[in-house]
C-alpha positions in Angstrom: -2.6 10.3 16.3 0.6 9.2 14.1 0.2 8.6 10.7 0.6 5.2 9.4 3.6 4.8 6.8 3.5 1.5 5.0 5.9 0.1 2.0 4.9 -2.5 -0.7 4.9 -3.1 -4.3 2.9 -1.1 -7.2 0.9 -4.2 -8.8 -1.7 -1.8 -10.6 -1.6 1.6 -12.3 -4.3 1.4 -14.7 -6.4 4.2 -13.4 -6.3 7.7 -13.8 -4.3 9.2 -10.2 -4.3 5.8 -8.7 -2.0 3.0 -7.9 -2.5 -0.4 -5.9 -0.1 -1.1 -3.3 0.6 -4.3 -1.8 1.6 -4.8 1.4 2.8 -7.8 3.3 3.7 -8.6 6.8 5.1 -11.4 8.3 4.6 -13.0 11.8 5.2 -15.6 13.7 1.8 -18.0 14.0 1.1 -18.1 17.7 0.7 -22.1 18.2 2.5 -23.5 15.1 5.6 -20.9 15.8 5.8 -21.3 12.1 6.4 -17.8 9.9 3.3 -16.9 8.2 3.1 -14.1 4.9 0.1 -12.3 4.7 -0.4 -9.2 1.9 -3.2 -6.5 2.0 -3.7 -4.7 -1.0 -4.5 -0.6 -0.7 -5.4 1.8 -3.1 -3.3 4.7 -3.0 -3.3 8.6 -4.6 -0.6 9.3 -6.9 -0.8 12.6 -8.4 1.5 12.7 -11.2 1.1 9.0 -12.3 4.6 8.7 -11.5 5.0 5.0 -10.3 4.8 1.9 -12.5 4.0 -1.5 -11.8 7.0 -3.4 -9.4 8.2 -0.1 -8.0 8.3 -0.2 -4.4 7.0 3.3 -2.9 5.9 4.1 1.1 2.6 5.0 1.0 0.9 6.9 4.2 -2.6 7.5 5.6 -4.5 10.6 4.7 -8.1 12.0 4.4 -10.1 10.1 2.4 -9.8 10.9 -1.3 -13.1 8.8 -2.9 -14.9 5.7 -1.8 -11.5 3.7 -1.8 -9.1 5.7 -1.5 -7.5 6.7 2.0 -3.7 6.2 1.4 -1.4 8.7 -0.5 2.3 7.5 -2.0 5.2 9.4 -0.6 7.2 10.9 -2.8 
């Protein structure tokens, strides 16, 4: 089965090898045909502590890395 890549914006660095990512979609609501933004928020393995907050990185599905954890930024 595919991986998942996703893209969204770093809101959260403060922990040690960890950033959180979030991610919003937009669709079309099915009876109001009005456009609708909803954003999911993922904690995601960064090694290096590389990103900051506001960057926008792709972040992908991996193995789980702790009891959050299950997404990994692309570098």
């Amino acid at each position: 089965m595919p991986k998942r890549i996703l893209q969204g914006v770093v809101t959260s660095n403060a922990n040690e090898q960890t950033v959180t990512v979030s991610v919003e979609r937009r669709f079309k609501h099915p009876v109001l045909k009005k456009t609708i933004r909803k954003s999911k928020k993922y904690r995601a393995h960064d090694e290096n502590n590389q990103f900051n907050v506001g960057d926008t990185v792709r972040i992908v599905e991996c193995a789980p890395k702790s009891k959050t954890k299950r997404w990994e930024v692309l570098v």
